[in-house]
ZAROMAR-210872 format. One line per 3 residues: number of its first residue (from 1); their letters; for each residue x, y, z of N, C-alpha, C, O. Coordinates in steps of 0.2 Angstrom, whole numbers, plus 5000, padded with zeros to 4 digits. Atoms other than C-alpha are relative to their C-alpha. Example, Ala and Ser with C-alpha at 12.3 -4.5 7.8 and 13.67 -1.06 7.14 Angstrom:
2
1 = AS = 5004/4994/5000/5062/4978/5039/5004/5006/5000/5009/5005/5003  4996/4994/4999/5068/4995/5036/4996/5005/5003/4999/5011/5004
//
This chain:
276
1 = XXX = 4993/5002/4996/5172/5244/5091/5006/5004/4997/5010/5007/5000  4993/4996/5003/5185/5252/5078/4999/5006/5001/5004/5009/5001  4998/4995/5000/5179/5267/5081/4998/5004/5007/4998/5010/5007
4 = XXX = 4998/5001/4992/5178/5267/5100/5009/4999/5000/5013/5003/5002  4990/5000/5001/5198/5262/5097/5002/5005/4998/5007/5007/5000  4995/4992/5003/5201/5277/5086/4999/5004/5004/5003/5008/5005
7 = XXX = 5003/4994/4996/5190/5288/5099/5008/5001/5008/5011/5006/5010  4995/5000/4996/5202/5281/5112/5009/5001/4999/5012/5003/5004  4994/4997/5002/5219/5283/5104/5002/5005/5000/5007/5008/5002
10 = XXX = 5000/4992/5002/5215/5300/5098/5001/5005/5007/5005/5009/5007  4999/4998/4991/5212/5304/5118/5006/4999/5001/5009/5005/5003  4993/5003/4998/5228/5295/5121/5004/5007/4995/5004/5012/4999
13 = XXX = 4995/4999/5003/5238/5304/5109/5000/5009/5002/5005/5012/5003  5002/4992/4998/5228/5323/5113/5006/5001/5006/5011/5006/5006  4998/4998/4993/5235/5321/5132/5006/4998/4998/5009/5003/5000
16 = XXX = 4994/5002/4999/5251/5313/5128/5004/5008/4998/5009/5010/5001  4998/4994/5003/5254/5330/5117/5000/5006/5005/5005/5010/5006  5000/4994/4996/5247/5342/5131/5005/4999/5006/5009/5004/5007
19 = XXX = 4997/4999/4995/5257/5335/5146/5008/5000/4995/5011/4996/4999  4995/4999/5001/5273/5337/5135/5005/4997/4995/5011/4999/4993  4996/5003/5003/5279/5325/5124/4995/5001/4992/4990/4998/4990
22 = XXX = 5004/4997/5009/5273/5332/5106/5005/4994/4996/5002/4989/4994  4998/5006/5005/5287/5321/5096/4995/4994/5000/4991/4991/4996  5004/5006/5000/5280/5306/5105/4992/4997/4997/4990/4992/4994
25 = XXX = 5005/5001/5001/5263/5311/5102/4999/5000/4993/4994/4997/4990  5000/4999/5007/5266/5315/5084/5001/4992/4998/4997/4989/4995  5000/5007/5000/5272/5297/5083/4995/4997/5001/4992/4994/4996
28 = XXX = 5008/5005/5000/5259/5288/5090/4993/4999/4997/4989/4995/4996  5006/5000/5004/5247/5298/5079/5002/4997/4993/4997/4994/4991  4998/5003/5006/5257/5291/5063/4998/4992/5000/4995/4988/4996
31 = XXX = 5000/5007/5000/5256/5275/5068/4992/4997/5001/4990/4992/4998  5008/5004/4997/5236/5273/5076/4997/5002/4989/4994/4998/4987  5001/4998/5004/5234/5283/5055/5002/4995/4995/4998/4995/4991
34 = XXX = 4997/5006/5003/5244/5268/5047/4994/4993/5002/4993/4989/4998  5005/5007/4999/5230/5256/5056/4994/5003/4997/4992/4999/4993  5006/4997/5004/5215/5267/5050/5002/4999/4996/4997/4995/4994
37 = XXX = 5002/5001/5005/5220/5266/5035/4999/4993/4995/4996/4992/4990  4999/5007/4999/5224/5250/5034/4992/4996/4998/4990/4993/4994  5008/5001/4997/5204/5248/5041/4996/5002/4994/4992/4998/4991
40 = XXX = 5001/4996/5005/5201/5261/5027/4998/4994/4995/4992/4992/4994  4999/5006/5006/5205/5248/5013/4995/4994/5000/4992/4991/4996  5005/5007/5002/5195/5234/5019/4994/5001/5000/4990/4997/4998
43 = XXX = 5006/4996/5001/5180/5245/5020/4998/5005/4995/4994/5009/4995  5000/4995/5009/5181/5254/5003/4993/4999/4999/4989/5004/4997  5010/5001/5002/5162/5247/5000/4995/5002/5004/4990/5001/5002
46 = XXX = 5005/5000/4997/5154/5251/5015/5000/5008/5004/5003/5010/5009  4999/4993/4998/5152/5271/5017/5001/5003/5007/5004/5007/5010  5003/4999/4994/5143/5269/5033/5008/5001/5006/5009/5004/5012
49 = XXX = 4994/5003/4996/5162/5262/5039/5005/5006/4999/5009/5009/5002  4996/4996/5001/5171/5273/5030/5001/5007/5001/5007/5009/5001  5000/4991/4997/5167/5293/5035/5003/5000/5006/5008/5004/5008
52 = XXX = 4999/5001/4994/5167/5288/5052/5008/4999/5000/5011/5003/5004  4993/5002/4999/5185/5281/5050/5007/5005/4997/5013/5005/4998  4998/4994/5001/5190/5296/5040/5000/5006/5002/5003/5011/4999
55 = XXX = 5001/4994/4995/5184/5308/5053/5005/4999/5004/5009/5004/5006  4995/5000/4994/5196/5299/5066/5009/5000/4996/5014/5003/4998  4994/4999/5005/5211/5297/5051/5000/5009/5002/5006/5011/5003
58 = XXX = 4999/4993/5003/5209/5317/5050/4999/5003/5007/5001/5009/5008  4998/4995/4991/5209/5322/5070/5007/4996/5002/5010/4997/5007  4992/5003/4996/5224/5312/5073/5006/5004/4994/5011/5007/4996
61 = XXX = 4996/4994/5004/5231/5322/5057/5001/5007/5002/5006/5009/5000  4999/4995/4997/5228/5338/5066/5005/4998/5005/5011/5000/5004  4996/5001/4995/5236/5331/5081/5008/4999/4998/5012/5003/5001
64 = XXX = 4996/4999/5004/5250/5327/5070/5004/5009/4999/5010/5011/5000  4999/4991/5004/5249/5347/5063/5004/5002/5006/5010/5005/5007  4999/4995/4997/5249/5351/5080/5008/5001/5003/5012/5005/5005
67 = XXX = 4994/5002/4996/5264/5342/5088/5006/5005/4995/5011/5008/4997  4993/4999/5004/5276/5348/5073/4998/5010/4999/5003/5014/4997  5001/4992/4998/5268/5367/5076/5003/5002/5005/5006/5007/5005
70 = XXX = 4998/5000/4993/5273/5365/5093/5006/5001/5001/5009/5005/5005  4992/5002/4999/5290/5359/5091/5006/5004/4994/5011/5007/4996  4996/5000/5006/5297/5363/5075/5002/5008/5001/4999/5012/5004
73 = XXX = 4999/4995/5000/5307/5378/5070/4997/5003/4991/4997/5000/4986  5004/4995/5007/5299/5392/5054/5002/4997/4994/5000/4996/4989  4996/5003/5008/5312/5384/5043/5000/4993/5000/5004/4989/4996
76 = XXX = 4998/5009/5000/5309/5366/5047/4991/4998/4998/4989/4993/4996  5006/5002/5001/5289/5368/5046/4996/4998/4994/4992/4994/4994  5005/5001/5006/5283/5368/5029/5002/4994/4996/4998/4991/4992
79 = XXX = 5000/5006/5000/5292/5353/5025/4997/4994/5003/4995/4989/5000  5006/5005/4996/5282/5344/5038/4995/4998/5001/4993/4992/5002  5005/4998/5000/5268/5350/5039/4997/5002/4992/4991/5004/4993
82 = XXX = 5004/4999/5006/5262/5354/5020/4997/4994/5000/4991/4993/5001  5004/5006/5002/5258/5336/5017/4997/4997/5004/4993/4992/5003  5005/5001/4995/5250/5333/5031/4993/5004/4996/4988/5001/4994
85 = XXX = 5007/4996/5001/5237/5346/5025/4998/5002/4994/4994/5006/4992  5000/5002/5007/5238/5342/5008/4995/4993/5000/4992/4991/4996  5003/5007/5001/5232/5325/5013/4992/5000/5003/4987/4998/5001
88 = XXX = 5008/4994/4998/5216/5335/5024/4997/4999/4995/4992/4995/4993  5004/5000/5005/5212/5341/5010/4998/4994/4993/4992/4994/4991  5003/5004/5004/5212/5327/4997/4994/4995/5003/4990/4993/4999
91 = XXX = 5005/5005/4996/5202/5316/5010/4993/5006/5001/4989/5004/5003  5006/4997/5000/5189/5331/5010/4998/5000/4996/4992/4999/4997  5002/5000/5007/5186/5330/4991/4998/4992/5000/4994/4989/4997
94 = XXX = 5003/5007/5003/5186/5312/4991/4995/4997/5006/4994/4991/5004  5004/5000/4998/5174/5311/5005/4995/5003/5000/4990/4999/5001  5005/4997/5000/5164/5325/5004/4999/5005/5007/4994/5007/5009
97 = XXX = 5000/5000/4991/5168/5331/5022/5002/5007/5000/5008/5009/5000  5000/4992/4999/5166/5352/5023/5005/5001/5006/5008/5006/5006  4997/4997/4992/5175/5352/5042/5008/4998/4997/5013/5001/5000
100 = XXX = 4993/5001/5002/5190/5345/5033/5005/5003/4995/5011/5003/4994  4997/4995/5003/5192/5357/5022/5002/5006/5005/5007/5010/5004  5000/4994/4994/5190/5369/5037/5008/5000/5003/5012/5005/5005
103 = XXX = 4993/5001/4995/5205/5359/5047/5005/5002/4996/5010/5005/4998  4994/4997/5003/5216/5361/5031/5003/5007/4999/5009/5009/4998  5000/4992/5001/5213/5380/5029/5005/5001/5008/5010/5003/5009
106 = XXX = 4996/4998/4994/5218/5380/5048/5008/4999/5000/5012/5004/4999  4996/5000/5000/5232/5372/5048/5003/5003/4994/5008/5006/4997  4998/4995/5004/5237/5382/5032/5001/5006/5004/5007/5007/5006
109 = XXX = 4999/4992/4997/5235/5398/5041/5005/5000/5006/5009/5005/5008  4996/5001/4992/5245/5391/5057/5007/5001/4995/5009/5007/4995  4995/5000/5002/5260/5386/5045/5002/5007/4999/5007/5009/5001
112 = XXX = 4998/4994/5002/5259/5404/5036/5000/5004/5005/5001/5010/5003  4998/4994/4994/5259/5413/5053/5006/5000/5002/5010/5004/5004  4994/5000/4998/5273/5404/5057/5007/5001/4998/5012/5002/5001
115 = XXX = 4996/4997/5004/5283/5407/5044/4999/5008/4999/5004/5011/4996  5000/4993/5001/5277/5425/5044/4998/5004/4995/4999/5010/4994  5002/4999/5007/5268/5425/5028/4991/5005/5004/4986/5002/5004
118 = XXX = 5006/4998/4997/5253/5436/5037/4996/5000/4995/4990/4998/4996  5009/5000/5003/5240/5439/5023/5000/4995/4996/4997/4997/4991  5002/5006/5002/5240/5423/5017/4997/4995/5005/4992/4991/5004
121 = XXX = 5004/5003/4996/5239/5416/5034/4993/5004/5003/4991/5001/5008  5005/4998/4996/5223/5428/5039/4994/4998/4993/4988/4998/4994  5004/5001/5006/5215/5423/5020/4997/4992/5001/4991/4990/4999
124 = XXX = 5000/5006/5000/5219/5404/5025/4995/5001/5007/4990/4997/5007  5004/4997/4994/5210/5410/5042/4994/5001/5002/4991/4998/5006  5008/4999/5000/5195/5417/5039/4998/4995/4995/4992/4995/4997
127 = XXX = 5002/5005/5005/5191/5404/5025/4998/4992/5006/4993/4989/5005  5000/5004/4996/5192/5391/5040/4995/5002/5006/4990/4998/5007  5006/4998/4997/5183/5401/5053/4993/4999/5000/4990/4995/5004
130 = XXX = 5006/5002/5000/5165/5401/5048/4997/4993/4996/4991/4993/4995  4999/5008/5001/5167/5381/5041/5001/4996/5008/5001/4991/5010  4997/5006/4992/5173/5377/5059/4994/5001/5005/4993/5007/5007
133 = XXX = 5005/5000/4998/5159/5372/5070/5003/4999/5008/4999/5002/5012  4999/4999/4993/5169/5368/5087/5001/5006/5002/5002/5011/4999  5000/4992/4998/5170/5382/5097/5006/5000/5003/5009/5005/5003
136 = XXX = 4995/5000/4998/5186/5376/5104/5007/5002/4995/5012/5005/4996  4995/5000/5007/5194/5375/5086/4999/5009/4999/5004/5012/4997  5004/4994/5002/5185/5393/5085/5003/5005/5002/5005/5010/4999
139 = XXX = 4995/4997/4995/5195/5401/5097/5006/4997/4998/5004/4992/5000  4993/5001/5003/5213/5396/5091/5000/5003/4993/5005/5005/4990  5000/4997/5006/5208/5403/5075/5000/5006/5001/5005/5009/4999
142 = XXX = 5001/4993/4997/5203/5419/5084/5006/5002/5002/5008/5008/5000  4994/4996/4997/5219/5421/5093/5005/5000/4994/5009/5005/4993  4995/5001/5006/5230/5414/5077/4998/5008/4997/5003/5012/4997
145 = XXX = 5003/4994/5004/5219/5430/5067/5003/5007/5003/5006/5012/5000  4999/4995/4995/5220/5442/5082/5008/5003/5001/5010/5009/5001  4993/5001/4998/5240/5437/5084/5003/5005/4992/5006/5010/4992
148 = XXX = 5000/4994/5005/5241/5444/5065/4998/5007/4997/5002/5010/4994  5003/4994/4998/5231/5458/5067/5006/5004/5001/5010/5008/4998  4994/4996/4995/5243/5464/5080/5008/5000/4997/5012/5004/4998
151 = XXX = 4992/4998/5001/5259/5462/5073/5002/5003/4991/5007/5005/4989  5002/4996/5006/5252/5470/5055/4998/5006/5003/4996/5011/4999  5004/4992/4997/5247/5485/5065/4994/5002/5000/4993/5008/5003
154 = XXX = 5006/4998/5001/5230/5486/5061/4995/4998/5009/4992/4993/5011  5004/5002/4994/5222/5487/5079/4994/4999/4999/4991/4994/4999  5008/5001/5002/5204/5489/5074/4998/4992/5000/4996/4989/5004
157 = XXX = 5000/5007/5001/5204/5473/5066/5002/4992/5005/4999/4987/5007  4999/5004/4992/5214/5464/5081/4995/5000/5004/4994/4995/5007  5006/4998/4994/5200/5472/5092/4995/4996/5000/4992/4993/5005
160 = XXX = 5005/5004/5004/5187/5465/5081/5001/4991/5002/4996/4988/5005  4999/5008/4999/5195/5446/5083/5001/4999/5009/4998/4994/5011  4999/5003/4992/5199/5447/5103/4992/5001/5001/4989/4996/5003
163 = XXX = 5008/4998/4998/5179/5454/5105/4997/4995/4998/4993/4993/5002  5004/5007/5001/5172/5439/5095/5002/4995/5003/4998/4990/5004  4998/5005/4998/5184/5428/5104/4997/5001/5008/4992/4997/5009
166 = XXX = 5004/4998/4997/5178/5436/5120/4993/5000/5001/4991/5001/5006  5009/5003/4999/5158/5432/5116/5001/4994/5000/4997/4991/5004  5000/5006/4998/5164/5416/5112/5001/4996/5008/4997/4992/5009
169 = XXX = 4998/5002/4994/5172/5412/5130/4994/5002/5003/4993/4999/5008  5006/4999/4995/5155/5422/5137/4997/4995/4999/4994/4992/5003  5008/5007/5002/5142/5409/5128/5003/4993/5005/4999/4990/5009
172 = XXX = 4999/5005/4995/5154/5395/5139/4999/4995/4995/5000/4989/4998  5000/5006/5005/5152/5383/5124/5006/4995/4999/5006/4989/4997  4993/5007/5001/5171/5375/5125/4999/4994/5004/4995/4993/5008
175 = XXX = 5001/5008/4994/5174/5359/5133/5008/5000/5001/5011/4997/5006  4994/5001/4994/5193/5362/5136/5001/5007/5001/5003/5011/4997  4996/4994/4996/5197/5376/5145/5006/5004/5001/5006/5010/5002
178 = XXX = 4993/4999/5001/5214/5376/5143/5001/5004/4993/5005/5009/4992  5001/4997/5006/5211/5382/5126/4998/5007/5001/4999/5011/4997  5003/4992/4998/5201/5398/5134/5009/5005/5003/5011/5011/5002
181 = XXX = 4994/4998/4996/5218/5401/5144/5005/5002/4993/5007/5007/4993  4998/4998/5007/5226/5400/5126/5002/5005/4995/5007/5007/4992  5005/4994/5004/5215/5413/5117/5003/5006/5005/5006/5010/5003
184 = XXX = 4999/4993/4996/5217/5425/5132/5007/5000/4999/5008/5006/4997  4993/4998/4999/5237/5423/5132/5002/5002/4992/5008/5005/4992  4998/4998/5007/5237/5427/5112/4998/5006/5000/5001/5009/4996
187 = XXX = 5003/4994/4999/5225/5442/5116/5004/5005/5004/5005/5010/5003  4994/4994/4997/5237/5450/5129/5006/4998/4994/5008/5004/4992  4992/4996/5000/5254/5447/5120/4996/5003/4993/5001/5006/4991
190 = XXX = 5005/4997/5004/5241/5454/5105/5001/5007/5003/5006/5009/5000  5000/4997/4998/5239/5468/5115/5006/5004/5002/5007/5010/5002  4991/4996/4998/5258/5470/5121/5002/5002/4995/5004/5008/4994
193 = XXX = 4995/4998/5007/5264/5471/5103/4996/5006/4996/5000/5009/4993  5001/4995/5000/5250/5485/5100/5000/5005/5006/4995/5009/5006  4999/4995/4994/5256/5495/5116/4995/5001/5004/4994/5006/5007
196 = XXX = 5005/4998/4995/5243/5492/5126/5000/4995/5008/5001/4989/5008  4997/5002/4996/5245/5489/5143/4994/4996/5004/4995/4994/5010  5005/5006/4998/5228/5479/5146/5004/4994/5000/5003/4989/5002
199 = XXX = 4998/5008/5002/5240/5466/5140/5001/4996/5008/5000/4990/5008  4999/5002/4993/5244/5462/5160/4995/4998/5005/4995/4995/5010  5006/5005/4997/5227/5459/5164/4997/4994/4997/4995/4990/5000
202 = XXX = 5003/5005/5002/5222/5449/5152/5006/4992/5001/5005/4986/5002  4998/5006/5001/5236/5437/5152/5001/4999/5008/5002/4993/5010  5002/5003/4994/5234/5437/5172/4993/4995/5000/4993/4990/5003
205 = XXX = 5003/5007/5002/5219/5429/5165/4999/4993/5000/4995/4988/5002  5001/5006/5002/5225/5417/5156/5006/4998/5005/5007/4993/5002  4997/5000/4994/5237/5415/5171/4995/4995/5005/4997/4989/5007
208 = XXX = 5005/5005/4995/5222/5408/5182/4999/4995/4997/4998/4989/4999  5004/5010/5005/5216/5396/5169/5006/4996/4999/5004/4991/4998  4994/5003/4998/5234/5389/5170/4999/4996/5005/4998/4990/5005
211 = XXX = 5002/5004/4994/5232/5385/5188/4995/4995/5001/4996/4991/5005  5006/5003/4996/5215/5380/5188/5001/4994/4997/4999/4988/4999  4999/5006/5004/5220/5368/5173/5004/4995/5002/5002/4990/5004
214 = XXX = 4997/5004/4998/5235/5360/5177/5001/4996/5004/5005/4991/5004  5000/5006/4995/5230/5351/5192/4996/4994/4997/4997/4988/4998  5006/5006/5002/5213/5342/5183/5006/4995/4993/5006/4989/4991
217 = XXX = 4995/5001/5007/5227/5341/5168/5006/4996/5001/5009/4993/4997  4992/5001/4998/5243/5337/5176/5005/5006/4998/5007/5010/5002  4994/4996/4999/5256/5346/5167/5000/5006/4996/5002/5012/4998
220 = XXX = 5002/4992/5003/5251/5358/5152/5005/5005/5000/5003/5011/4999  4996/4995/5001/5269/5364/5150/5000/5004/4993/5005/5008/4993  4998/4998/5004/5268/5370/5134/4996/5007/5000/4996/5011/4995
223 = XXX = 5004/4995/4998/5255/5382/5142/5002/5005/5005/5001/5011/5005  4993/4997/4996/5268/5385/5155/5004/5007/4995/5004/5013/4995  4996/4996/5004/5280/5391/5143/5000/5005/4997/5004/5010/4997
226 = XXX = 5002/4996/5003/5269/5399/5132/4998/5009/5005/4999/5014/5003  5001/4993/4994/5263/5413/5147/5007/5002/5000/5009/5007/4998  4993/4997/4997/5281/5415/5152/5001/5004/4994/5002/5010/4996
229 = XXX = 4996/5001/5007/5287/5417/5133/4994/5010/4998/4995/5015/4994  5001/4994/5003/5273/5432/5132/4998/5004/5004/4994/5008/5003  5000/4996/4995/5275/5439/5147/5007/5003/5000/5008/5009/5001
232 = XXX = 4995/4994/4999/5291/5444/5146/5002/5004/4993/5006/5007/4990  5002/4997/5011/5286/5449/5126/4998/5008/5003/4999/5014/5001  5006/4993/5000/5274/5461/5135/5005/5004/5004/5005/5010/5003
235 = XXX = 4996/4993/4997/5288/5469/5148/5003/5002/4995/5003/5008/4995  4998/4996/5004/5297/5472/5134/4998/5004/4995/5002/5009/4994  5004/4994/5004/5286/5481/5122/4997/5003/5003/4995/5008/5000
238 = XXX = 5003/4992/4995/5278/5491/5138/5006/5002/5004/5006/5008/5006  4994/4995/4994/5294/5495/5148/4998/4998/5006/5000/5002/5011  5003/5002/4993/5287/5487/5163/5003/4992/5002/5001/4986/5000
241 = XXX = 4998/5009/5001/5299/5474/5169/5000/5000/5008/5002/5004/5012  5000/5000/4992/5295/5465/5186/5004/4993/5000/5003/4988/4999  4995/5008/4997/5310/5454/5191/5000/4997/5003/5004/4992/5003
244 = XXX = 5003/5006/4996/5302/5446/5201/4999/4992/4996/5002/4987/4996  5000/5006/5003/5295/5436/5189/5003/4999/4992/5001/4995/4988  4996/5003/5004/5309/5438/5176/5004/4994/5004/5006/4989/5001
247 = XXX = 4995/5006/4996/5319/5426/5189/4999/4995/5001/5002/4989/5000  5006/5007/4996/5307/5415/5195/4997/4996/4994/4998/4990/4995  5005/5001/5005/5297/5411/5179/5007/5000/4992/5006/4996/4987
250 = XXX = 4999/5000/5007/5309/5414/5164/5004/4997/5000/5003/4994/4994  4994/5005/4998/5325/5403/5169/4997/4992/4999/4999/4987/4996  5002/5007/4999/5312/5390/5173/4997/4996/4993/4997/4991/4991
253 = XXX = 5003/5002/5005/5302/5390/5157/5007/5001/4992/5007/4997/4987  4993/5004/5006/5319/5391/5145/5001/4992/5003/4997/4987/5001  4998/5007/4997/5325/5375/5155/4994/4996/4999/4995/4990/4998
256 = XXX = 5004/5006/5003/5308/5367/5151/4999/4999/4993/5000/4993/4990  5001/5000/5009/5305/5371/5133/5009/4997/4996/5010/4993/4991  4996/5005/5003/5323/5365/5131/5000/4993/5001/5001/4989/4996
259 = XXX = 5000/5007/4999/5321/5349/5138/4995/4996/4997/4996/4991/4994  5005/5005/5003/5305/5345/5131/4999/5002/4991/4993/5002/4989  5000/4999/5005/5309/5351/5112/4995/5005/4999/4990/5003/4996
262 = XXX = 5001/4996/5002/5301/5367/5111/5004/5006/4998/5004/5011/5001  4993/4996/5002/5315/5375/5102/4998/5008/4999/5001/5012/5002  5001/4994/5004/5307/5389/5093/4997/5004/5009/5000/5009/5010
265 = XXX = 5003/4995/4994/5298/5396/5112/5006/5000/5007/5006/5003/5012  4994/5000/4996/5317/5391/5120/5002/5005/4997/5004/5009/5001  4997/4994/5004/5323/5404/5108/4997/5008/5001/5000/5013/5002
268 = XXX = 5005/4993/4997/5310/5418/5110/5001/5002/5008/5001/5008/5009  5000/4997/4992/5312/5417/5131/5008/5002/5001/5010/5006/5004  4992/4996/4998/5332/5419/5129/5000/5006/4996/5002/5011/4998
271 = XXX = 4999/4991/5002/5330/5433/5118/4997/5005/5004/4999/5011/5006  5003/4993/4994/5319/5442/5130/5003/5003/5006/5004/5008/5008  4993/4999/4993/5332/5437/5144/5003/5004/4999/5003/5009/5003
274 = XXX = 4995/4998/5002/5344/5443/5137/4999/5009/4999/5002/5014/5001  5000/4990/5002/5336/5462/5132/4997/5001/5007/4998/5007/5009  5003/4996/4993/5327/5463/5149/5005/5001/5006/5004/5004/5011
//
C-alpha cells in the first residue's frame, strides 16, 4: 500500500511538472519525501520495506533536480541543486542502490552544463550513461552529452552521441515520448551551434512529437518553449530567419516562459528577438 502511494504521488508530481508548474511540483515532491522518510524511520529493521521506499524517496528527488533545472537561473542552481544530489548519493552508499549513483552523476552533469563547466559535466555524463538502465533517462544524457559536444566544437564526438541517441529512438524502447521530442530538439539546436543546417529537419522532428504529445499530455509547455528557444538559436547561427515564425511562435513562448517561471529560457528567446 505505501508504495502504490509513493507510485502514485510520484505520477502526480511528474505531470504537475510537465503541464507547467515546476515550483509547485518541486513542492509537492519535498513534502510526499518528508513522509517517506518519516515511513523510512519506522522501518529501519525491515530491508524488504526499506529499498523499495528509497527507490521512490530518490525519484521524487530527481523530480525535485528537475523542477529547479527547469526553473532556476546558472547562478541560482548549485545552491539548490548540490544537496539534493549529495543526498542521491549518500542514499546509494547506504543502500547499496548502483542506479542511484547513476541519477547523482546525472544530475551532477546537468548542473555542470548549466553552469558551463563542460568537461566536468561530460566526465559526470558518461560515468551515469552506462549505469543507467532506462532508455528514457538514456536519451537525456545523450542530448545533455551531445549538447556539450556541440558547443566545445568537437563535431565528431557530437555526431557519435546524436547517432547512439538515434539507435536508441529506432529500438522504440521509451515509454514517454515526449522525451524523444526532447533528445531530437537538443540534436538540431546541436547541430545549429555546429553550422549545420540539418538542424531544421531535425527539430521539425521534434516539432511533430510536440503536437502528437500535447493532446494525450495536455500542455507540455516547457517543450513549447524549449523548441521555440532553439529554433530561433538555429536562425541565428545559420542566417536563415523565417518571420513568420519569429512572430507567431517567439512572442508567444517569451510570454509563456515568463508566466510560468522559466527565467533562464525567457532570457535566451529575448536575446534571440532582439538580434533577429
Amino acid at each position: 500500500m505505501l508504495n502504490q502511494h509513493g507510485r502514485l504521488t510520484l505520477a502526480m508530481v511528474h505531470r504537475t511538472r510537465l503541464n507547467g508548474l515546476a515550483r509547485q511540483a518541486g513542492d509537492d515532491a519535498a513534502v510526499a519525501i518528508a513522509l517517506l522518510k518519516a515511513e523510512i524511520e519506522q522501518y529501519h529493521w525491515d530491508v524488504k520495506q526499506l529499498v523499495p521506499l528509497a527507490e521512490q524517496v530518490a525519484a521524487l528527488l530527481r523530480e525535485q533536480l528537475e523542477a529547479h533545472f527547469e526553473q532556476l537561473l546558472p547562478e541560482e542552481i548549485e545552491a539548490k541543486t548540490s544537496p539534493l544530489i549529495q543526498e542521491l548519493r549518500t542514499m546509494a552508499k547506504a543502500f547499496d542502490i548502483p542506479a542511484l549513483h547513476a541519477m547523482a552523476d546525472y544530475g551532477l552533469g546537468r548542473l555542470y552544463y548549466l553552469i558551463n563547466q563542460r568537461d566536468k559535466s561530460i566526465k559526470a555524463l558518461e560515468r551515469a550513461l552506462p549505469a543507467t538502465v532506462n532508455v528514457d533517462q538514456q536519451l537525456i544524457i545523450l542530448r545533455l552529452l551531445a549538447l556539450n559536444w556541440a558547443f566545445l566544437g568537437e563535431e565528431k564526438l557530437f555526431r557519435q552521441a546524436m547517432e547512439q541517441g538515434h539507435t536508441f529512438i529506432a529500438q522504440g524502447d521509451f515509454s514517454e515520448l515526449h522525451l524523444v521530442g526532447l533528445a531530437l530538439e537538443g540534436f538540431g539546436r546541436g547541430q545549429s551551434i555546429l553550422n549545420d543546417r540539418a538542424a531544421f529537419a531535425t527539430l521539425a522532428q521534434a516539432w511533430r512529437i510536440y503536437e502528437q504529445e500535447k493532446m494525450a499530455r495536455q500542455h507540455l509547455p516547457l517543450r513549447f518553449v524549449q523548441l521555440v528557444r532553439s529554433e530561433l538559436e538555429a536562425m541565428a547561427c545559420l542566417q536563415e530567419v523565417d518571420r513568420q515564425k519569429l512572430s507567431t511562435l517567439g512572442q508567444r513562448a517569451y510570454t509563456m516562459a515568463q508566466e510560468l517561471g522559466y527565467t533562464r529560457y525567457a532570457q535566451q528567446i529575448q536575446q534571440h528577438l532582439r538580434a533577429l
